[in-house]
DSSP file (Angstrom, degrees, kcal/mol; ACC not computed):
  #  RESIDUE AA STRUCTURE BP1 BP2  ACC     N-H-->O    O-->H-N    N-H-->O    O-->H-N    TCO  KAPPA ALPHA  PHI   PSI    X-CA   Y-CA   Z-CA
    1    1 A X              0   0    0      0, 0.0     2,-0.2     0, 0.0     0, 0.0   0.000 360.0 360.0 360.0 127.4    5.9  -34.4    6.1
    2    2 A X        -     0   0    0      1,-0.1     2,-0.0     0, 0.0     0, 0.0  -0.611 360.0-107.5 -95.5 158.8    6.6  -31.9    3.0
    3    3 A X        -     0   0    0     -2,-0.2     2,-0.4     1,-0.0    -1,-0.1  -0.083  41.6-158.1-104.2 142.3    4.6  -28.9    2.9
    4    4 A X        -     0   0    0      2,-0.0     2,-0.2    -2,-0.0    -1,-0.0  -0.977   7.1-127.6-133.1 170.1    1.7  -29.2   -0.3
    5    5 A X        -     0   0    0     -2,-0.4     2,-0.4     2,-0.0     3,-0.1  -0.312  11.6-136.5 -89.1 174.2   -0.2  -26.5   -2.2
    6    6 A X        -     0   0    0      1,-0.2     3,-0.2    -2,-0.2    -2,-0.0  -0.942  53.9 -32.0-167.2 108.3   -3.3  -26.3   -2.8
    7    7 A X  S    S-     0   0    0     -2,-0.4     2,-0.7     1,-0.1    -1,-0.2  -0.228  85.8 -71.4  61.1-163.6   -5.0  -25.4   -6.0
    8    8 A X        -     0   0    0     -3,-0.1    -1,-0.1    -2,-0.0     0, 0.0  -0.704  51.5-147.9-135.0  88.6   -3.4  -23.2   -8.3
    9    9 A X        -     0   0    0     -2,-0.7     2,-0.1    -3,-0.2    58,-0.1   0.065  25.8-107.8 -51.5 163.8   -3.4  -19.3   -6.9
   10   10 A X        -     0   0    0      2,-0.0    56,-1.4     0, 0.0     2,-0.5  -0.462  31.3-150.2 -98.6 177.5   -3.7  -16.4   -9.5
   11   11 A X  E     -A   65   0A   0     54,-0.2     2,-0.2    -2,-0.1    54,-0.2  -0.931  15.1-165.3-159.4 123.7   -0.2  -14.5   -9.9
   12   12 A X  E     -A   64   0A   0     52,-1.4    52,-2.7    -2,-0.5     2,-0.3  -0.803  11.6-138.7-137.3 126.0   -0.5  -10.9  -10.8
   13   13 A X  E     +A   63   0A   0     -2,-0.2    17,-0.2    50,-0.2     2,-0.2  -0.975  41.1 131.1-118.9 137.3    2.1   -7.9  -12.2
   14   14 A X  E     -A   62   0A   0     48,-2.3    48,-3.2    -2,-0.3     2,-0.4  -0.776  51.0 -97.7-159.2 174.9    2.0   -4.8  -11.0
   15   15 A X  E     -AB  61  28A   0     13,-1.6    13,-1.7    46,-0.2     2,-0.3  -0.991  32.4-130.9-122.2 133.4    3.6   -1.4   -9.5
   16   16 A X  E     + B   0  27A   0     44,-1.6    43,-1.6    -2,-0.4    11,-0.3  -0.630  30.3 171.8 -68.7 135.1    3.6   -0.7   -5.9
   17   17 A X  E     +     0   0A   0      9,-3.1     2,-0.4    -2,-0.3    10,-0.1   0.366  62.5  41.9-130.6   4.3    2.3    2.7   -5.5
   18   18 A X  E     + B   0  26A   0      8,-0.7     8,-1.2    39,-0.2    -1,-0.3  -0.984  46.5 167.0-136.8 143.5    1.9    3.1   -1.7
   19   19 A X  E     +     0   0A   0     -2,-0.4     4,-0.1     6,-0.2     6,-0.1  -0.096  40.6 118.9-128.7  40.0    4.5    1.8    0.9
   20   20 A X  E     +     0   0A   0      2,-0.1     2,-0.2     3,-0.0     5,-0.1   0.795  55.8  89.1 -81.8 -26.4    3.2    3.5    4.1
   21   21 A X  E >  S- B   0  24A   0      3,-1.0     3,-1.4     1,-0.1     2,-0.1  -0.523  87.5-115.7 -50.3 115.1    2.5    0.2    5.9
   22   22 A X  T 3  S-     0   0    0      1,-0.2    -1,-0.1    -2,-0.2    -2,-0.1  -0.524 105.4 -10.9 -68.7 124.2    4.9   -1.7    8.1
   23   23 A X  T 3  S+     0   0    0      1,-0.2    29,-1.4    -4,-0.1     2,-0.2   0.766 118.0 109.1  66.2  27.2    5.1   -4.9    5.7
   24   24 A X  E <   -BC  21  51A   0     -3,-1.4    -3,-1.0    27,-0.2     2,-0.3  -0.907  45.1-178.1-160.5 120.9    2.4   -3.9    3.7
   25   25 A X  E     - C   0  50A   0     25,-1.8    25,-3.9    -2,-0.2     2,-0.8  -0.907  21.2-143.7-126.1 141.8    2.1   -2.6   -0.1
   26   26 A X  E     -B   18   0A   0     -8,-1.2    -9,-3.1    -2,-0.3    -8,-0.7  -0.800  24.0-166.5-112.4 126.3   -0.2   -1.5   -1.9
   27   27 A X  E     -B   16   0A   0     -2,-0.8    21,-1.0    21,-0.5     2,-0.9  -0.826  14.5-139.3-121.0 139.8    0.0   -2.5   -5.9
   28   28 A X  E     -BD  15  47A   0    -13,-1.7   -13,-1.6    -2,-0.6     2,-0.4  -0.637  16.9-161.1 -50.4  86.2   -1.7   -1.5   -9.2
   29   29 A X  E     - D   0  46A   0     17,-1.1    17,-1.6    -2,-0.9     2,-0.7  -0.826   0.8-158.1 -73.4 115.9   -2.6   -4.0  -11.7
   30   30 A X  E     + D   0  45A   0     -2,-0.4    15,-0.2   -17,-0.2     2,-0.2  -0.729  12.4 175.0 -94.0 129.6   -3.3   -3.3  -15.4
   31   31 A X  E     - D   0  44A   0     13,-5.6    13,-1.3    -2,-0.7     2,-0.4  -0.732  21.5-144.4-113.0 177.1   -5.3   -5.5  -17.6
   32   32 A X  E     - D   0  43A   0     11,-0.2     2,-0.3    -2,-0.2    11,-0.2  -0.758  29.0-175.8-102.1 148.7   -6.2   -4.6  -21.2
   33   33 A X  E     - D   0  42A   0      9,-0.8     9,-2.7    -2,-0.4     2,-0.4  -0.872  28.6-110.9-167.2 150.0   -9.8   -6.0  -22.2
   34   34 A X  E     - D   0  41A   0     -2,-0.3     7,-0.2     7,-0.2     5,-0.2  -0.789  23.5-131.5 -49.3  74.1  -11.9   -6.2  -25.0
   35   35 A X     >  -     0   0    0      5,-2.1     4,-2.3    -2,-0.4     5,-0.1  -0.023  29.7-132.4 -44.5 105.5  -15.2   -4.0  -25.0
   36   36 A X  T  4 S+     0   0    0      2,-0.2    -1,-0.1     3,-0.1    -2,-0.0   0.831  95.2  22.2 -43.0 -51.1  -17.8   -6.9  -26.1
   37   37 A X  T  4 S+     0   0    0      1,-0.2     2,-1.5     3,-0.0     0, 0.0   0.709 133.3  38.2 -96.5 -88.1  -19.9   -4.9  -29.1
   38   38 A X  T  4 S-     0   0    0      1,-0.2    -2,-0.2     3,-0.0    -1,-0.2   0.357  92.5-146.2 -74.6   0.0  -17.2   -2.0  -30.0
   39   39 A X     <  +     0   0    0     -4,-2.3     2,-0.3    -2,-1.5    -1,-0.2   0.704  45.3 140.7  62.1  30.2  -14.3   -4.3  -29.7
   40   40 A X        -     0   0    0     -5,-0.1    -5,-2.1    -7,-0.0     2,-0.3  -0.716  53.8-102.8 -92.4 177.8  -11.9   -1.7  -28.4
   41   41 A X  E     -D   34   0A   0     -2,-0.3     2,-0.3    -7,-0.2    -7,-0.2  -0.609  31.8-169.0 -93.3 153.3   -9.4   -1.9  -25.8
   42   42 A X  E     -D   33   0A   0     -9,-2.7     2,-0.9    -2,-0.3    -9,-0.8  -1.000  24.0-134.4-142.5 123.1   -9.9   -0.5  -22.4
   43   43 A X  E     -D   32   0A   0     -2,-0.3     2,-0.3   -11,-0.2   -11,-0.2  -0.617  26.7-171.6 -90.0 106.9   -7.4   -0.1  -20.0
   44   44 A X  E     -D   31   0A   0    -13,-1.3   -13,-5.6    -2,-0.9     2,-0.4  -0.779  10.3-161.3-108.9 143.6   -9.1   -1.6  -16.1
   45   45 A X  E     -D   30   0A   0     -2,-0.3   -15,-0.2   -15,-0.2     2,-0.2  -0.975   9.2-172.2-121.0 109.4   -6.8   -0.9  -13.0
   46   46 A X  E     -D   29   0A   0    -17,-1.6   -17,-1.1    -2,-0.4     2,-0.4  -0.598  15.5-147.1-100.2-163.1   -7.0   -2.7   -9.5
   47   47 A X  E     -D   28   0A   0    -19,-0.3     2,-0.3    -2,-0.2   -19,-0.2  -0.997  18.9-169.0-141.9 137.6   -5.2   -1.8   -6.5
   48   48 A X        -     0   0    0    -21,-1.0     2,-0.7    -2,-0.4   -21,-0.5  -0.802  18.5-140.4-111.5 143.8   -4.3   -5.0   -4.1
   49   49 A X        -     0   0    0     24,-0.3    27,-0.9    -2,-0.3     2,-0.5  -0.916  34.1-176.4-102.5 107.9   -2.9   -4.8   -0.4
   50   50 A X  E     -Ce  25  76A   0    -25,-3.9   -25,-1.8    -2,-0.7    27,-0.3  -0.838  31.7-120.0-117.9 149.5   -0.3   -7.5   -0.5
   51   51 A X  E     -Ce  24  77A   0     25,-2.1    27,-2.2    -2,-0.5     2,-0.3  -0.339  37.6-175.1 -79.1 147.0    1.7   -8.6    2.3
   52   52 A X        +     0   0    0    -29,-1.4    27,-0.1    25,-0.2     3,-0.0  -0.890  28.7 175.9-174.3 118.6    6.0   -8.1    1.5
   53   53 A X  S    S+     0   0    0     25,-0.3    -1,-0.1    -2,-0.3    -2,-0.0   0.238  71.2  89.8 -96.8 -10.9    8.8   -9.1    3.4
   54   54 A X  S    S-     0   0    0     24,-0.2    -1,-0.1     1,-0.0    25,-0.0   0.538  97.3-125.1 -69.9  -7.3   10.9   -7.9    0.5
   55   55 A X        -     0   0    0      1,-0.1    -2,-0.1    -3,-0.0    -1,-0.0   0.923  43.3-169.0  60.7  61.4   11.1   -4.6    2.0
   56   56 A X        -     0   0    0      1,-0.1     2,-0.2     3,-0.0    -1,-0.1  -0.297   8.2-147.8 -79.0 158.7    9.5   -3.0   -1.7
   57   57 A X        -     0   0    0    -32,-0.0     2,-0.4     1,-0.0   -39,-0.2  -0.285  36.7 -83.1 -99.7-166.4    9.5    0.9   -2.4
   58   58 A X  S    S+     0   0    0     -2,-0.2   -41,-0.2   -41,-0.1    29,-0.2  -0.882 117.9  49.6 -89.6 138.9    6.8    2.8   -4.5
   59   59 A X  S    S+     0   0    0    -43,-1.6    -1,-0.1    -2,-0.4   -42,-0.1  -0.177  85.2 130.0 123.6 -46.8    8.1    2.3   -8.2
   60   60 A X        -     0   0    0    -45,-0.1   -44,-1.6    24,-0.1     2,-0.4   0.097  54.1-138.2 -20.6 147.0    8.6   -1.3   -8.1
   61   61 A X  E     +AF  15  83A   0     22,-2.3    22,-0.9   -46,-0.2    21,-0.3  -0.908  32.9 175.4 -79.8 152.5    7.7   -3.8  -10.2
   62   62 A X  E     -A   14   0A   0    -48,-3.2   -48,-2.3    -2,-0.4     2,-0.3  -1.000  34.8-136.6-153.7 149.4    6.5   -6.6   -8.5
   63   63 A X  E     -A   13   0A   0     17,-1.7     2,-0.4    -2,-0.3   -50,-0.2  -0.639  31.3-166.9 -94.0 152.3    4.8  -10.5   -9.0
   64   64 A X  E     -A   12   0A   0    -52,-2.7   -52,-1.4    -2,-0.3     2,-0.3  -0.991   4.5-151.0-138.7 138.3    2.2  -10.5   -6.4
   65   65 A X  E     -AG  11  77A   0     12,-2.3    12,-3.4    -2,-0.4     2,-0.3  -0.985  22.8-115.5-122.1 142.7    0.6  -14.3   -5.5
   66   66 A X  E     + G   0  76A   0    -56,-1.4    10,-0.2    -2,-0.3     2,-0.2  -0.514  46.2 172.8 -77.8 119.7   -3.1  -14.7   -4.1
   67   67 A X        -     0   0    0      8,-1.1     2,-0.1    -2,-0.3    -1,-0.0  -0.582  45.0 -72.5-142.5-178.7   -2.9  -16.4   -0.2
   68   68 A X  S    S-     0   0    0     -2,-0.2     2,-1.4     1,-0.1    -1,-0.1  -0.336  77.3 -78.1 -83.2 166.6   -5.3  -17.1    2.6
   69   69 A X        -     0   0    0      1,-0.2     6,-0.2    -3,-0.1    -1,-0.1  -0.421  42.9-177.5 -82.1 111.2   -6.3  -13.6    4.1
   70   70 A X        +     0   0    0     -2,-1.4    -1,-0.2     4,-0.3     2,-0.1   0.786  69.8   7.9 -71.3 -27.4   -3.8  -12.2    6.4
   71   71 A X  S    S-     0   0    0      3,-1.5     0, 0.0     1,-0.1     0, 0.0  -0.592  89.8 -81.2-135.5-166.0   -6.0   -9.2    7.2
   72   72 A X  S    S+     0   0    0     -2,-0.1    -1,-0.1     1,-0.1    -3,-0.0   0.975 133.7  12.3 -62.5 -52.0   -9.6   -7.4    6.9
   73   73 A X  S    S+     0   0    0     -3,-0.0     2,-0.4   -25,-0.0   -24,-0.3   0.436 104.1  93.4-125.3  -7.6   -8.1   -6.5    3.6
   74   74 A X        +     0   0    0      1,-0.2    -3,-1.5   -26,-0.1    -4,-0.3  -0.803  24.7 148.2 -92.2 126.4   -4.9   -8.3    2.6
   75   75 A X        +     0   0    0    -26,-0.5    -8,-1.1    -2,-0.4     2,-0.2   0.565  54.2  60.3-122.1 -14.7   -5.2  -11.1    0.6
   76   76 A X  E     -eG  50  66A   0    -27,-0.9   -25,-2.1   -10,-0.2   -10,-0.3  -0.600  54.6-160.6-109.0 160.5   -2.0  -11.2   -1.6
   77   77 A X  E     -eG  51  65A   0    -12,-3.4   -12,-2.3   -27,-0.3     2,-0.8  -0.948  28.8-105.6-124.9 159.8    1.5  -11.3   -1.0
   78   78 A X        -     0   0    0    -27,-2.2   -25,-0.3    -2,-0.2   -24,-0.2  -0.774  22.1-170.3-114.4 128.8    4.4  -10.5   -3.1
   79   79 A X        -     0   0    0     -2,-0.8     2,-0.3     1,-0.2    -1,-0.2   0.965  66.3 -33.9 -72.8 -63.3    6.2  -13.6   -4.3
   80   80 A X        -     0   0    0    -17,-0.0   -17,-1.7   -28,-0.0     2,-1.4  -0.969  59.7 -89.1-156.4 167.2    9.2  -11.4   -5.7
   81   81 A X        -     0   0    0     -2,-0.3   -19,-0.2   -19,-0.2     3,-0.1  -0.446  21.0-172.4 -73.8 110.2   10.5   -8.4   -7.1
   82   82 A X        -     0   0    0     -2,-1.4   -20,-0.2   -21,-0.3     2,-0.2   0.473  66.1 -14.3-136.8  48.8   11.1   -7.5  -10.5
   83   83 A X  B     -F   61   0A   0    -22,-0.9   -22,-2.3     2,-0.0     2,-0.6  -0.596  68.8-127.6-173.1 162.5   12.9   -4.5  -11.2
   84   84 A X        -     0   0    0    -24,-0.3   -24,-0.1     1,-0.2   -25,-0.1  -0.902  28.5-101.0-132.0  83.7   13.5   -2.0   -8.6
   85   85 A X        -     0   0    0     -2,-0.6    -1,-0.2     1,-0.2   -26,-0.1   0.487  13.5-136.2   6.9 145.0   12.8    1.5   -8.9
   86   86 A X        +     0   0    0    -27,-0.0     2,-0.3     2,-0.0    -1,-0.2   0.297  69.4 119.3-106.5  -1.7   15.5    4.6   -9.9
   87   87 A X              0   0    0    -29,-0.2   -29,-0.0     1,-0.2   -30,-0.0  -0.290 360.0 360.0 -57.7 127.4   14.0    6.7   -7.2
   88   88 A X              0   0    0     -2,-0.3    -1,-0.2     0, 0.0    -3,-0.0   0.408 360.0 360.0 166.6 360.0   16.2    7.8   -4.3
């Protein structure tokens, strides 16, 4: 029986900024949005726990996809990396 999806999860870019977690990262999203009356732009940040077999550092960029909840707090996982930090 092949495998199906179900509904169409949200998919998120980000930087990881914690890796202290066995198999768990935590990443930064920035969105821009519109202030409704002064119409400027405003820069809104969340922070995600997402679940990563990719073995990611801090610095990454990474796509992160929206999954059933793996933990108290994890709901995303990261679908892959894409581009890989100069740190080391």
């Amino acid at each position: 029986m092949a495998t199906q999806r179900r509904g169409n999860p949200k998919v998120r870019q980000g930087v990881v900024v914690g890796d202290k977690m066995q198999k768990t990262v935590v990443v930064e999203v920035q969105t821009k949005i519109q202030h409704p009356q002064y119409k400027k732009f405003i820069r809104r940040r969340n922070r995600f726990k997402a679940h990563d077999e990719h073995g990611c550092r801090t610095g990454d960029k990474v796509e992160i996809v929206e999954t059933r909840p793996l933990s108290k707090t994890k709901r995303w996982r990261v679908r892959k990396v894409l581009e890989r930090s100069m740190e080391d």
